[in-house]
N, C-alpha and C positions, 0 to 999 in steps of 0.2 A: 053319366059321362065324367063327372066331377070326379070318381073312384077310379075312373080307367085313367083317368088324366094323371091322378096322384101314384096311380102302380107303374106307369109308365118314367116318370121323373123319378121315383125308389129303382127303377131297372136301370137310368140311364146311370145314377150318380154311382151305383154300386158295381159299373159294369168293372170298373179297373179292381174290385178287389179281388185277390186269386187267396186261393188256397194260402199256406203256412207251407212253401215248399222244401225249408229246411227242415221243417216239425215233419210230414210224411217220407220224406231221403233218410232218415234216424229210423223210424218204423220200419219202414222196406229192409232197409242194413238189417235189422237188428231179426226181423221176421225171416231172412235168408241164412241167416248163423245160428237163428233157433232151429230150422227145417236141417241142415247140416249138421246139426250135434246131435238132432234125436235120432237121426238116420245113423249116425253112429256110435249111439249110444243103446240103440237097438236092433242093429243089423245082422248081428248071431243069432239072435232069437227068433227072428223070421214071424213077428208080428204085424207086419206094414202101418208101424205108427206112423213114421213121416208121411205115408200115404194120406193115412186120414187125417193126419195134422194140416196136410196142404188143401183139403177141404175146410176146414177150419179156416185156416188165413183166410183163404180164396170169401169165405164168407161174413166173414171178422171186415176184411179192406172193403167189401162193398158195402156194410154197414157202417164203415169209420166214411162214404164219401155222400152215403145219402144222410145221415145224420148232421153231417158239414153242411149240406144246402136245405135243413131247417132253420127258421128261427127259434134260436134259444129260447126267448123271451116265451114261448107258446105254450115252453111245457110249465108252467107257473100254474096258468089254469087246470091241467091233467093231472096235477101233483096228487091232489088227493087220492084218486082214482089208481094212478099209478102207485101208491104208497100202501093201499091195500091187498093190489095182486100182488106184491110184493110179499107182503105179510102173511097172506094168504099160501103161496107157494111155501113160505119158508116152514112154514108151519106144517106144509104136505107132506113134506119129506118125510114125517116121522111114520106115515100110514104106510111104504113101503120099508121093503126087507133092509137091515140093516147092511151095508158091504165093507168087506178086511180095506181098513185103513194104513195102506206100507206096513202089514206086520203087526202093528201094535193095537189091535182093537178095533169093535166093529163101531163103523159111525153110519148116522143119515143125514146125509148130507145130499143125495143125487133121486132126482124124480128121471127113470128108466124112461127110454121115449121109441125107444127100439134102437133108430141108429146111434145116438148118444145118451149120454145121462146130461140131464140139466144139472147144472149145480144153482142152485136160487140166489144164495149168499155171496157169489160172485158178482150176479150184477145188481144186489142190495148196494153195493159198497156206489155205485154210481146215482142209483134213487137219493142214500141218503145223502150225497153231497148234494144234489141238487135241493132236496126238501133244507138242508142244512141251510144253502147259499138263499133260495127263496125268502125263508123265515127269519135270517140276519138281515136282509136287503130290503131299502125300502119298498115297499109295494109302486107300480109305476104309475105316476101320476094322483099320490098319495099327497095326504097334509102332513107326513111325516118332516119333523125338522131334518136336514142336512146332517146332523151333529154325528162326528164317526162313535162317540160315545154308545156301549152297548148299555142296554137295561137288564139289571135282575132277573125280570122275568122272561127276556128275551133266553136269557143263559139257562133257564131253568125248564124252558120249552126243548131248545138246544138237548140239554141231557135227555130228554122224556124220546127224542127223534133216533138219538142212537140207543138209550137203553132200551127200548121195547125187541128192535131186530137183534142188539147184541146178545140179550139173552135168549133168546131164541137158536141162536147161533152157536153162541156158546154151547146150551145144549143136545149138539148135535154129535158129537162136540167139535168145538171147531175152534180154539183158541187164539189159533194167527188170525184168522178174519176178526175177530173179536175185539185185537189188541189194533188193527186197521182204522175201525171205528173210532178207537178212542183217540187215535194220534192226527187222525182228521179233524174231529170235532177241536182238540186243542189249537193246529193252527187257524181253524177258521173261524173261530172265537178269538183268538189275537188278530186275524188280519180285519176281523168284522169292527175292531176297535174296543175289545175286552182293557177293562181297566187292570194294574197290577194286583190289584186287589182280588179282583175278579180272576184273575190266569192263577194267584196264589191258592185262592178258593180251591179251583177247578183242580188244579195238580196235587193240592192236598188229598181233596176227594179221590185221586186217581190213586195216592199212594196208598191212604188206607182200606182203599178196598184193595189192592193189590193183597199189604198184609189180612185181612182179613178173609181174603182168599187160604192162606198158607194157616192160620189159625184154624181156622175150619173143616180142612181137610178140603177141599172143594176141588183140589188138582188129584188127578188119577196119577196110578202107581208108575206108569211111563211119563208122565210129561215131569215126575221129579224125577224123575231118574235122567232125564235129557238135561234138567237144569245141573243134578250132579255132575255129568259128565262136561256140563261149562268146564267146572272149578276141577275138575280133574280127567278127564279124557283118558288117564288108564285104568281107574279103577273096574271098568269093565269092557275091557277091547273086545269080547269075544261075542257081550251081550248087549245089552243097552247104548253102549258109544261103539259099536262096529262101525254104525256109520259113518258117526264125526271122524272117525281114524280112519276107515280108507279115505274118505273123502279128503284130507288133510294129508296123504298120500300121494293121491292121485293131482294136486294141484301142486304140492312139492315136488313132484318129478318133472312138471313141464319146464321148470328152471327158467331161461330168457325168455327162447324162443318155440319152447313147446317140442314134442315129439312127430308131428305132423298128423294132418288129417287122417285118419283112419289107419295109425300107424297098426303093426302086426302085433308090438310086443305092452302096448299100452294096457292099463286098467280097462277103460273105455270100450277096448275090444271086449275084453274077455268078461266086459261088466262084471267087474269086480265091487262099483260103490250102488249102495241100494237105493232104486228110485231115481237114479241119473237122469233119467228123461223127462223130469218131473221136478221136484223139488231141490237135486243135488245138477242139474244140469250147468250152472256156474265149471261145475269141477271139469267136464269135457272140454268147455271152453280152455280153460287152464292147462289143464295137461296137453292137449294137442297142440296150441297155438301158443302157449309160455306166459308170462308176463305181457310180453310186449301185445298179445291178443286178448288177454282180458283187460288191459287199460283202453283198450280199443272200442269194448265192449262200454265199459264205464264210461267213456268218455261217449258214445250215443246215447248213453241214458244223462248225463247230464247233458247233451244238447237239448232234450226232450224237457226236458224240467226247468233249460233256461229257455226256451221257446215260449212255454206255458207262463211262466214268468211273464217275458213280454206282452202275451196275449191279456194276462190281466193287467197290466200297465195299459194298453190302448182299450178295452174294454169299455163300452161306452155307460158303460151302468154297471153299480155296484156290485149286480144281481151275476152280469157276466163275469167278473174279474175272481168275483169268489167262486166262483164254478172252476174255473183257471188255475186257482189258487189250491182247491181242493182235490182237482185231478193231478195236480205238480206233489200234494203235500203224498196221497193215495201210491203213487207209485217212486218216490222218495223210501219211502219206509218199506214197501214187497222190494226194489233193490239194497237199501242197506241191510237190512235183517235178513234176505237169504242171502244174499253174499254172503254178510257176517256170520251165521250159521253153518257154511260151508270152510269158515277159514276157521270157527272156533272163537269167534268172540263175541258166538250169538247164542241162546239153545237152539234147537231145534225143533222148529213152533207149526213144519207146514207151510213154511209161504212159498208159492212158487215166484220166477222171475219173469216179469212183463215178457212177452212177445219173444221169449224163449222156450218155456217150459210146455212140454204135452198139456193140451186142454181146451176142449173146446169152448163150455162155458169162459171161461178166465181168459181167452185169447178175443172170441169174441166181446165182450164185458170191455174188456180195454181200450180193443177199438171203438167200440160206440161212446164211451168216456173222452176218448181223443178225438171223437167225430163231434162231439159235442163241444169240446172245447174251441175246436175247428170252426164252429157255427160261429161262435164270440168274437172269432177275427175276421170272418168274410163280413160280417154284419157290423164291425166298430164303426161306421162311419154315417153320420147321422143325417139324417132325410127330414128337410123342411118339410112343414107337417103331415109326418109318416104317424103320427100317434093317433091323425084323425083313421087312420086304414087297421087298428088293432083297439 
């Protein structure tokens, strides 16, 4: 009786908390202008992606609304377990057939399931923020001191959590996901209360392996030739920067206010830039809708990221607010580096854009990250002793 008494008073107190209804109106917006751009960014081809993409959502938004009514706090116990099928999957990929990556080489990256390909490394990037936010945060109802002070060894377990999948990742190959990992782990080491010292450490280590990478050889003959075409973009319009050049095209022509939806004489119709629907999908945005529709766009994804914000401001424990923090930092960095990649002041690394781009895995993946983050706000509000019921 004493148990029913206590779940009963945790349903009354938490009856007023709703959803993050401006964090899902950003989602919605944003999952209706991705369904609209791939449909015409595809619709000569007569492949019915938007089709299957609206299953996608369709299944992505019913995962982002039951992952909202768990408690966060639950998966802490599963971590391990979930940290393994993780590791497990990403690893499977290599035992099937490798498939043409846009052109430039074959990767394994997708375990075939019939109706889609899973991508594993998609929703790694959500395990390890949680394993991430876990292992920075105190354990609940621990003798751990208060002190936002991180430890050495805290930092150096930190690295062991992203470099085991990132290499892995990496060798699928997969280098945007790869570079994911590391811009996570860096904020969530500063917001865990990394000392200067400790972020110096950390960034140093980032930078020498970076070079060390380029010493080595360790980048294939396309991903330098994407970095050339950074610092020059005509050296090879016809080969290796085709894309960054339509692409920088097709967004210079939308001008103010774009060419319109589904215009006749667009790139977009006649899919002219490669992988539109996918990784260059920013550019439909642009060209069709102008300036004035991709700030439009921009400015949903900064609603999302200052939502998320908030969510770890009220976050009633450390453990939620870094989850917050790590799904804000996660999708921060897939908007500015494919943007930037589409405008030319990024290379071309792969990343697609949140809840636009074709993809089942990575559409789904993002809403269970955002359904999780979701969990951390309905649940901010603290329940006289709710810690005897977990």
């Amino acid at each position: 009786m004493a148990v029913v008494s206590r779940l009963r008073e945790v349903a009354v107190v938490r009856r007023g908390n709703k959803s993050d209804r401006i964090l899902l109106g950003a989602i919605f917006v944003l999952s209706a202008i991705g369904l609209m751009m791939i449909y015409s960014a595809t619709r000569s081809s007569g492949t019915f992606s938007m089709e299957r993409q609206m299953i996608f959502v369709a299944a992505g938004l019913i995962m982002l609304l039951i992952f909202s009514n768990i408690d966060y706090r639950e998966y802490r116990v599963m971590l391990p377990i979930i940290s393994i099928v993780t590791l497990v999957l990403l690893g499977a990929v290599f035992l099937f057939d490798p498939v043409s990556d846009g052109g430039v080489g074959q990767a394994y990256r997708w375990i075939p399931l019939g109706f889609f390909n899973l991508q594993p490394s998609e929703f790694a990037k959500v395990v390890v923020i949680l394993v991430l936010a876990s292992l920075l945060a105190p354990e609940r109802n621990s003798d751990e001191p208060p002190s936002r002070q991180l430890s050495w060894k805290k930092l150096a377990m930190a690295l062991l959590v992203v470099g085991v999948p990132g290499v892995l990742i990496y060798e699928q190959p997969d280098l945007g996901t790869a570079l994911v990992f590391g811009f996570v782990l860096i904020v969530l080491v500063f917001a865990a209360g990394a000392t200067w010292r400790q972020m110096l450490t950390l960034i140093g280590a980032a930078v020498g392996g970076a070079v060390a990478v380029f010493q080595l050889g360790l980048l294939s003959s396309y991903q330098l030739s994407r970095i050339q075409c950074l610092f020059d973009p005509s050296s090879d319009v016809t080969g290796a920067c085709y894309q960054l050049t339509q692409s920088m095209r097709a967004i210079g022509s939308g001008q103010l206010l774009g060419k319109g939806f589904l215009a006749d004489q667009s790139m977009t119709s006649f899919e002219y830039v490669p992988e539109q629907q996918t990784d260059f999908i920013f550019t439909a945005v642009a060209e069709q809708f102008g300036l004035f529709g991709s700030l439009v766009v921009l400015a949903a994804f900064a609603v999302i990221i200052w939502r998320l914000l908030v969510i770890s401001a009220h976050a009633r424990d450390r453990f939620g607010a870094l989850i917050a923090v790590g799904v804000a930092a996660m999708i921060m960095f897939h908007v500015f580096v494919n943007v930037g990649m589409t405008v030319g002041i990024m290379p071309v690394t792969g990343i697609p854009l949140p809840f636009l781009s074709q993809g089942g895995s990575f559409y789904m993946a993002m809403a269970l990250a955002l359904g999780v983050a979701n969990s951390v706000w309905l649940m901010r509000t603290p329940v006289p002793s709710e810690n005897q019921l977990l």
